[in-house]
C-alpha positions in Angstrom: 25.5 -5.3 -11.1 22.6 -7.3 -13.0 22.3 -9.3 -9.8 22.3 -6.3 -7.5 19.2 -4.9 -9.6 17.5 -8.5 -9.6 17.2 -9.0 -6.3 16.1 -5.2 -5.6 13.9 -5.7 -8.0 12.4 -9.0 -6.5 12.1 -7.3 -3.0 10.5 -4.1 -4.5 7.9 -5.6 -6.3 7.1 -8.3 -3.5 6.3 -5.1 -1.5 4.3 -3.9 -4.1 1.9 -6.7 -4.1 1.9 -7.0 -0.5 0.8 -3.1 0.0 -1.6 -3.5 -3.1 -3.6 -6.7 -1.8 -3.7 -4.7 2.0 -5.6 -1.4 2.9 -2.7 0.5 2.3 -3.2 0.2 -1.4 -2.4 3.8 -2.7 1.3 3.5 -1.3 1.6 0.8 -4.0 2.5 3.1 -6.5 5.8 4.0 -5.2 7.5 0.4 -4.7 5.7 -0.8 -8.4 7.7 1.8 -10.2 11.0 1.2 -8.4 10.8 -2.1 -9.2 9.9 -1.4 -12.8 13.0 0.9 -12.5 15.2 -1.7 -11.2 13.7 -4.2 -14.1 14.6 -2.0 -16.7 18.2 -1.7 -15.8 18.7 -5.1 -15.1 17.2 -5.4 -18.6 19.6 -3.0 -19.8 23.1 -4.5 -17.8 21.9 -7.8 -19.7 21.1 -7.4 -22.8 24.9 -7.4 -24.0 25.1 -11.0 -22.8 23.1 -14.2 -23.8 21.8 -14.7 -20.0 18.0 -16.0 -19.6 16.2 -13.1 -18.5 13.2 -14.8 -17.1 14.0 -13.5 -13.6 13.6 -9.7 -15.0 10.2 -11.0 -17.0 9.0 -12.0 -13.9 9.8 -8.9 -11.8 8.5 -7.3 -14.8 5.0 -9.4 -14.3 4.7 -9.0 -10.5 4.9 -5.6 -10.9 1.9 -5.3 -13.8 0.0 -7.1 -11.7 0.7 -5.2 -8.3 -0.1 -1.8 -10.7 -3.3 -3.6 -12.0 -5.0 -4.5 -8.8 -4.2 -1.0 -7.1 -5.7 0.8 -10.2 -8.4 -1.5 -9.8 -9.2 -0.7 -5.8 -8.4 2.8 -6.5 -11.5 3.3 -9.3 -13.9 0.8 -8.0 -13.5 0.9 -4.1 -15.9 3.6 -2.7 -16.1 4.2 1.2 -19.5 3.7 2.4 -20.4 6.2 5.5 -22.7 4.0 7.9 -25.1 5.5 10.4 -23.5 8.1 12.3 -26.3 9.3 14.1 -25.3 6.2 17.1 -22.0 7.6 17.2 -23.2 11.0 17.9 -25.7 10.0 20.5 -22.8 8.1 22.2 -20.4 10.8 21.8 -22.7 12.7 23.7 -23.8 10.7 26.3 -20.0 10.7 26.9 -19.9 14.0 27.0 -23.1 14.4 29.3 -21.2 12.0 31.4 -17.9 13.9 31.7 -19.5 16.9 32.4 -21.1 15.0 35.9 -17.9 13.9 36.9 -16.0 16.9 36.5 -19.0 18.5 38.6 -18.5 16.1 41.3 -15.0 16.8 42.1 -14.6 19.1 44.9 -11.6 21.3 44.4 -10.1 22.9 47.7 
């Protein structure tokens, strides 16, 4: 059973980093506390026996640090709006250009 969560526990917090170094930053949350979930009852299922534990210590670790950087891209990450007013002049010369088309077409 200590195995089963190790190696959960590995793969979960793995993910964690991964989604908490990419864009997708906020979903980061939810692998870092299965993993610390998984740690924990590794923990538990192996604290009756004299085992090393530094596998759990480390899942424990991946998982601070996958919490740490998301908190960190979460409070200090602002979106910047850049100039819009291009995207609304193309949007309407699209628009202007639709309109011709559709005016073209001869429907009989």
């Amino acid at each position: 059973m200590k195995k089963l969560f190790i190696i959960l526990g590995f793969i979960v917090s793995i993910l964690a980093l991964i989604l908490a170094v990419t864009p997708l930053s906020k979903i980061a949350y939810i692998p870092a506390v299965a993993a610390l979930i998984f740690g924990v009852l590794a923990l538990v299922t192996s604290k009756n026996k004299q085992h090393s534990k530094k596998s759990i210590h480390l899942i424990f670790l991946m998982t601070i640090i996958a919490l740490v950087l998301t908190t960190y891209k979460a409070l200090f990450n602002t979106v910047e709006i850049g100039n819009t007013e291009q995207l609304e002049q193309k949007e309407k010369q699209l628009e202007e250009e639709s309109i011709e088309e559709l005016e073209g077409i001869n429907l009989d």
